[in-house]
GUVO-892562 format. One record per residue (C-alpha): residue number from 1; x negated, y negated, z; chain. Coordinates in steps of 0.1 Angstrom, whole numbers. Layout:
BEGIN
{nr:NUM u:X v:Y w:Z kette:A}
...
END
This chain:
BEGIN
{nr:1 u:0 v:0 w:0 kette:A}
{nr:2 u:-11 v:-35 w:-7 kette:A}
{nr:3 u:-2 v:-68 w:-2 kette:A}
{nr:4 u:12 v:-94 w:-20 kette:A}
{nr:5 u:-20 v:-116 w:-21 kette:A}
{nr:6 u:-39 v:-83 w:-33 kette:A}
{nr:7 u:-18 v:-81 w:-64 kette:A}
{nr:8 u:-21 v:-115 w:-71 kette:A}
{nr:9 u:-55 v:-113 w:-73 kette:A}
{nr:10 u:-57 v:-79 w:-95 kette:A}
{nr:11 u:-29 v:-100 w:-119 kette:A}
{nr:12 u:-37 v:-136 w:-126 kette:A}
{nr:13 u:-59 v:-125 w:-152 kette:A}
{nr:14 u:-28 v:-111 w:-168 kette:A}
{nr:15 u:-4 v:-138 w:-168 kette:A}
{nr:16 u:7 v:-136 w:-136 kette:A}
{nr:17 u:15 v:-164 w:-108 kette:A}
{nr:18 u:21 v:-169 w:-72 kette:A}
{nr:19 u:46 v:-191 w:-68 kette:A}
{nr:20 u:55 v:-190 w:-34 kette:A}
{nr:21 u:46 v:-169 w:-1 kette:A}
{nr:22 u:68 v:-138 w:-17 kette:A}
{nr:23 u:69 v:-143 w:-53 kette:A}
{nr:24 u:46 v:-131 w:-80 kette:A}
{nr:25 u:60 v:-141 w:-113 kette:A}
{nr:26 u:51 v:-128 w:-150 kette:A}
{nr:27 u:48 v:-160 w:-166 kette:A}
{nr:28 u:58 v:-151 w:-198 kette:A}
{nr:29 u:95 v:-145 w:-179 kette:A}
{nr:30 u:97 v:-177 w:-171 kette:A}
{nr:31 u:122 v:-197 w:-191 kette:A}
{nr:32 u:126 v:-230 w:-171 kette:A}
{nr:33 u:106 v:-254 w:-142 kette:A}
{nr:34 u:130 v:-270 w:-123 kette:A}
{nr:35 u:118 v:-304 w:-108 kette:A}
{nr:36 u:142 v:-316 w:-75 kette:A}
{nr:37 u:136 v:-317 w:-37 kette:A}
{nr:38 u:132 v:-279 w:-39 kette:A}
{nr:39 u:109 v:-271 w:-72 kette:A}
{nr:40 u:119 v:-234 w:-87 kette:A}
{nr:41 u:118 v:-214 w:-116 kette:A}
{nr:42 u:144 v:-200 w:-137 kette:A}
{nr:43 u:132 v:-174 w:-152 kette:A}
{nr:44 u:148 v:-148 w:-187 kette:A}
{nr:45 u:174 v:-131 w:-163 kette:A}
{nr:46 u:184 v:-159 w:-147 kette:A}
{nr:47 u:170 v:-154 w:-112 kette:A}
{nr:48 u:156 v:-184 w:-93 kette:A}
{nr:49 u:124 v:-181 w:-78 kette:A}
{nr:50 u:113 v:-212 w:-53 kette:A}
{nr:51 u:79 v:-226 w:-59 kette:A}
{nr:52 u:56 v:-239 w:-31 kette:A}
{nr:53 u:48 v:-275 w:-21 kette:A}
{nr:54 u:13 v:-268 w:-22 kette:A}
{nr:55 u:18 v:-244 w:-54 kette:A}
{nr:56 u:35 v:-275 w:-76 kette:A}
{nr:57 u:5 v:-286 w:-88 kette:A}
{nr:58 u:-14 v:-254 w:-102 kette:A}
{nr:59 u:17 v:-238 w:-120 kette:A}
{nr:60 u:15 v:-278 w:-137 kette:A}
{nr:61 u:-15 v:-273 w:-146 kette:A}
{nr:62 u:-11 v:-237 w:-158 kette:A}
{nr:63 u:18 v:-250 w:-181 kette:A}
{nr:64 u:-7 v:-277 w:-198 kette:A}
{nr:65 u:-31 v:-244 w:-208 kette:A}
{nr:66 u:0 v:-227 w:-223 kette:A}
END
């Protein structure tokens, strides 16, 4: 078993992101960035996934490399 910060370190060379404290997210899923008091990501199935405060500005950052 693993945890959370394991995987994201074995993924973010594949497209993957840590948005928040319990979310890993294939960003090729993602489908919408939703700026408002509470940032989060819509992604292809419609889920939302809350992003971080301190997380805003490196999945910003990732979009301008995409």
């Amino acid at each position: 078993s693993k945890t959370l910060k394991e995987f994201d370190e074995l993924l973010c060379e594949y497209g993957f992101f840590r948005a928040h404290h319990s979310h890993l997210v294939n960003i090729a899923y993602i489908q919408q960035y939703k700026r408002h008091d509470d940032s989060y990501l819509v992604m292809k199935d419609n889920s939302s996934i809350p992003v971080a405060f301190s997380k805003k500005q490196q999945l910003l950052e990732l979009f301008k490399k995409i």
